[in-house]
OpenMM code with the backbone's topology and positions (N, CA, C; nanometers):
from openmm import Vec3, app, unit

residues = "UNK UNK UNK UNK UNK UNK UNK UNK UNK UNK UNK UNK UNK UNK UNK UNK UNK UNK UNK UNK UNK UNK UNK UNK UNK UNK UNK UNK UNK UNK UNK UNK UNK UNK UNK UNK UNK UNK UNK UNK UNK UNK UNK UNK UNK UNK UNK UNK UNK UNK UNK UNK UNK UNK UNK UNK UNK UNK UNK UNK UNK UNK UNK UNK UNK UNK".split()
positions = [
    Vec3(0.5919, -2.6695, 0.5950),
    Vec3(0.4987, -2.5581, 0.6063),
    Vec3(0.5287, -2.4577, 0.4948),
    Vec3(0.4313, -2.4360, 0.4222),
    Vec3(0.4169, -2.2946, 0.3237),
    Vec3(0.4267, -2.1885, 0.3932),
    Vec3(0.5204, -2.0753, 0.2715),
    Vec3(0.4897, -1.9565, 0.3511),
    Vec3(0.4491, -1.8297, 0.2658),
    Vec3(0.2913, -1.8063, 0.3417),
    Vec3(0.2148, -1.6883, 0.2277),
    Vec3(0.3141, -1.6041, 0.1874),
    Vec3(0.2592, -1.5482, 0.0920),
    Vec3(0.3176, -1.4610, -0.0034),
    Vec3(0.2222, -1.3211, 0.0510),
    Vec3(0.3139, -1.1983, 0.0956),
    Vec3(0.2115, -1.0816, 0.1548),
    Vec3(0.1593, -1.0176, 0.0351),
    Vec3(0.0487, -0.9779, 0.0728),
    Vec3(0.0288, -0.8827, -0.0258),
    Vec3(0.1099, -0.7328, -0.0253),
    Vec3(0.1426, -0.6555, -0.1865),
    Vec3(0.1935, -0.5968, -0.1416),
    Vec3(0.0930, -0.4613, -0.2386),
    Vec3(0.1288, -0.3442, -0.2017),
    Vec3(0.0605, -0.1981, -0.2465),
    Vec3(0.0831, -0.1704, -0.3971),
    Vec3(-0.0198, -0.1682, -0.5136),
    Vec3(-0.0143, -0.1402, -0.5688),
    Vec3(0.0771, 0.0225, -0.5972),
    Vec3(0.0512, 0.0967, -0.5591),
    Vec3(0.1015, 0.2405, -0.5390),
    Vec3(0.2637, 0.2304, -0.5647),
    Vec3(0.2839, 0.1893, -0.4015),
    Vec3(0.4591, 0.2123, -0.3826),
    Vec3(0.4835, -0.0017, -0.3958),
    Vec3(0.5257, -0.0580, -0.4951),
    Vec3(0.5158, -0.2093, -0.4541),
    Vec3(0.6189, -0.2706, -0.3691),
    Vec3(0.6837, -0.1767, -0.3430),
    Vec3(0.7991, -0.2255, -0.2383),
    Vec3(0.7516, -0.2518, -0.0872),
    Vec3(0.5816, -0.1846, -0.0765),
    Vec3(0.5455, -0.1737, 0.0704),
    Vec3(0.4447, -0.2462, 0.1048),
    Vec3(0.4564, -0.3458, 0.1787),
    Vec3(0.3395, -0.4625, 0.2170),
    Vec3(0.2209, -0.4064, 0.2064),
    Vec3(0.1098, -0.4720, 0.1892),
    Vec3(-0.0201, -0.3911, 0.2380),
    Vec3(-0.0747, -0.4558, 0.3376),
    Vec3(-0.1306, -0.3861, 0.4491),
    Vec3(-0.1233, -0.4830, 0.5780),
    Vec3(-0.2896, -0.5293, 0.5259),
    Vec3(-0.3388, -0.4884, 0.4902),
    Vec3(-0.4825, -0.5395, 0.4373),
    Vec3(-0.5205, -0.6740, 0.3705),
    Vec3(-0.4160, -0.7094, 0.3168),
    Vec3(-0.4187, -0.8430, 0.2672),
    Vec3(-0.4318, -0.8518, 0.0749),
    Vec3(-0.4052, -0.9364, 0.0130),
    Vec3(-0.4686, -0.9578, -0.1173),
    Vec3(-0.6016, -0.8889, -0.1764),
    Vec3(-0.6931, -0.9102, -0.1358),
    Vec3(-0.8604, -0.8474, -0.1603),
    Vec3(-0.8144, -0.6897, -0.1562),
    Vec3(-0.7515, -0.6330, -0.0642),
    Vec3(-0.7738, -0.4636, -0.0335),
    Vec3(-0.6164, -0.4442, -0.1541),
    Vec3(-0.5713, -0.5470, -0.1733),
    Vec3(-0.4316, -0.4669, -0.2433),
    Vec3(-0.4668, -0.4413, -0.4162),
    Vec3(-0.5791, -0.6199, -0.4253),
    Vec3(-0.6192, -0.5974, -0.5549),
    Vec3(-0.7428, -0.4767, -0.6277),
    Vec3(-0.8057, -0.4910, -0.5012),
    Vec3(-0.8710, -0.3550, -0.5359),
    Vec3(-0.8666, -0.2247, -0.5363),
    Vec3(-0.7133, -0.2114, -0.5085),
    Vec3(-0.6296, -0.0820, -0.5037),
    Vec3(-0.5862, -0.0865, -0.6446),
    Vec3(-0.5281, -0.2255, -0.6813),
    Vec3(-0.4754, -0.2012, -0.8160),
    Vec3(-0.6014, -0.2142, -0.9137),
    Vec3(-0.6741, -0.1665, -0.9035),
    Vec3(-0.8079, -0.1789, -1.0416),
    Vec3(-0.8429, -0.0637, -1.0351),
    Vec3(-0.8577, 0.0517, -0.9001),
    Vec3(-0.8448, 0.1760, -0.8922),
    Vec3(-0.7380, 0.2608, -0.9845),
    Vec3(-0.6485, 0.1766, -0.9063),
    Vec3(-0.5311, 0.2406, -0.9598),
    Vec3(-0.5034, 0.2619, -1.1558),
    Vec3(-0.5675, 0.1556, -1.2035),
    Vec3(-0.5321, 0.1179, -1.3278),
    Vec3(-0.6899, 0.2091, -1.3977),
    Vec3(-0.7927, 0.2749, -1.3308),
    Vec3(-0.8637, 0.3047, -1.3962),
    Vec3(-0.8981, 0.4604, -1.3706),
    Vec3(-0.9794, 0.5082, -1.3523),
    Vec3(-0.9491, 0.6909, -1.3752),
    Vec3(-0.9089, 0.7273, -1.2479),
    Vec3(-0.8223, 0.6520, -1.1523),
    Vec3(-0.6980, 0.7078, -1.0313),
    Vec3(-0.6929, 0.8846, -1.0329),
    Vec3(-0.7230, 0.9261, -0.9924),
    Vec3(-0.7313, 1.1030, -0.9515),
    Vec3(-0.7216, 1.1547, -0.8016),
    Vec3(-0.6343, 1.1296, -0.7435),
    Vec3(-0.6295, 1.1790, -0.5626),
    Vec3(-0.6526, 1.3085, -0.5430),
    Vec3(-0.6448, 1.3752, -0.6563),
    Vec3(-0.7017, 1.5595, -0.6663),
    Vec3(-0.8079, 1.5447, -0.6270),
    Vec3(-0.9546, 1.4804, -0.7156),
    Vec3(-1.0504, 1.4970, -0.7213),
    Vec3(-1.1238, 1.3838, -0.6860),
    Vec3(-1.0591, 1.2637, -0.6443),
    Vec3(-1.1724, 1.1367, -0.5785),
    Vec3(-1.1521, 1.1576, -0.4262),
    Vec3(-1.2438, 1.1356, -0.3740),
    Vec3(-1.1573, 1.1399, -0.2000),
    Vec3(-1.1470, 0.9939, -0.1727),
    Vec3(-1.1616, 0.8902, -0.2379),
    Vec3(-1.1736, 0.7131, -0.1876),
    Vec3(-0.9938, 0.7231, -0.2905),
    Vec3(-0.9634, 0.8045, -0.4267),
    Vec3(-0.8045, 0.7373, -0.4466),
    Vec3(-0.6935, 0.8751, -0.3567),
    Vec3(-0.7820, 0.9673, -0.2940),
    Vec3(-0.6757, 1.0261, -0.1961),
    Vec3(-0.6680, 0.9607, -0.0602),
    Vec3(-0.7734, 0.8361, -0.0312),
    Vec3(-0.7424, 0.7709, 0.1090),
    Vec3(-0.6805, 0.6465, 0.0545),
    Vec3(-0.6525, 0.5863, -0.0696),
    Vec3(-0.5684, 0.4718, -0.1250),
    Vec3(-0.4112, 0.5828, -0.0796),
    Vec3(-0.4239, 0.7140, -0.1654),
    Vec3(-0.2718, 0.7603, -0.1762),
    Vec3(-0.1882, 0.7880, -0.0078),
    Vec3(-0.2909, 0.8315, 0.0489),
    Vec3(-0.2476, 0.8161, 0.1681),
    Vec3(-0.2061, 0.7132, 0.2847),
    Vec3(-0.2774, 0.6386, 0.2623),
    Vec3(-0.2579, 0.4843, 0.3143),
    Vec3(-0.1155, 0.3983, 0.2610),
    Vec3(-0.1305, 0.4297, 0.1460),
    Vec3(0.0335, 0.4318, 0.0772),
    Vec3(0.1643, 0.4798, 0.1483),
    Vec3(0.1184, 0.5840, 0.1608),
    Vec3(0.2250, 0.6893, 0.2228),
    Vec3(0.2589, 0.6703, 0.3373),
    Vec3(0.1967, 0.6288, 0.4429),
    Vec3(0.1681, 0.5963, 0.5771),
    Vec3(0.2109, 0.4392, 0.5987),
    Vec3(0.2064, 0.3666, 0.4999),
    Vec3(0.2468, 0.2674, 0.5120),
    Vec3(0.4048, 0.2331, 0.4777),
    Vec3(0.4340, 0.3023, 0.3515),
    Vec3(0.5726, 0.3228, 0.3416),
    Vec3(0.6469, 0.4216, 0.4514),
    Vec3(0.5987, 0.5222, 0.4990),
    Vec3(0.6804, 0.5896, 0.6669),
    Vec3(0.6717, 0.4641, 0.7293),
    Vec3(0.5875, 0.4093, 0.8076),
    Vec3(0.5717, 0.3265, 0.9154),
    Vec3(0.6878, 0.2017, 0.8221),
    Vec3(0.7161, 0.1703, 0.7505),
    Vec3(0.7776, 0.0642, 0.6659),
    Vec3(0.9322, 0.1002, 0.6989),
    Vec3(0.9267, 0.2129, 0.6867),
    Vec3(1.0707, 0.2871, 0.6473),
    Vec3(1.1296, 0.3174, 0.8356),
    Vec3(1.0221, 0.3726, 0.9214),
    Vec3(1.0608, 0.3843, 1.0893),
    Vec3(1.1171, 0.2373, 1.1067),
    Vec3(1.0204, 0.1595, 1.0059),
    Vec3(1.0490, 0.0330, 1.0780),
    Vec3(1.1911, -0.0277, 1.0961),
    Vec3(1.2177, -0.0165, 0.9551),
    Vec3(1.3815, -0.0658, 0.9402),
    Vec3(1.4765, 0.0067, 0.9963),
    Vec3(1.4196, 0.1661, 1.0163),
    Vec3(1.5407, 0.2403, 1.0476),
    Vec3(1.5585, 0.2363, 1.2453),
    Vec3(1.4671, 0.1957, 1.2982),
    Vec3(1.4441, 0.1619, 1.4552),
    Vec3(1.5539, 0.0019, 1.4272),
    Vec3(1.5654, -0.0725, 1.3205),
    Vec3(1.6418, -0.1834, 1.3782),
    Vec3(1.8072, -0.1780, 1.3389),
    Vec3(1.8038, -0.0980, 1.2203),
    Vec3(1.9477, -0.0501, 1.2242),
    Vec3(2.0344, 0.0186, 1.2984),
    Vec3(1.9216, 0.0966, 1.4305),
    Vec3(1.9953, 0.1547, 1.4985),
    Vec3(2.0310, 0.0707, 1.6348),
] * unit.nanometer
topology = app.Topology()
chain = topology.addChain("A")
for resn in residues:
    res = topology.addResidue(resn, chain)
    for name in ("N", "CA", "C"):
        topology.addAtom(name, app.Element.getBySymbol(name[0]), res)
């Protein structure tokens, strides 16, 4: 048995993207082209989703170390 490869967040790449390939690559084409979270509100809900995903990433590990 193969085992997928996750997609992971353009943004922070250390943090899965639970969205899959399609939503990660079209984060990174955002990302790579006039990216502005000041002034777009679609790359301040990429930057946030980021963020939220790396907390929830970070509770995650730190709930099993304890």
């Amino acid at each position: 048995m193969t085992q997928k490869k996750e997609a992971m967040c353009p943004l922070f790449p250390d943090v899965v993207c639970p969205q899959g390939d399609e939503a990660a690559n079209a984060c990174d084409v955002r990302m790579h082209t006039d990216y502005d979270p000041m002034m777009d509100y679609k790359d301040y809900a990429f930057m946030d989703c980021a963020i939220r995903r790396a907390r929830e990433q970070e509770e995650k590990k730190n709930r099993i170390k304890n």
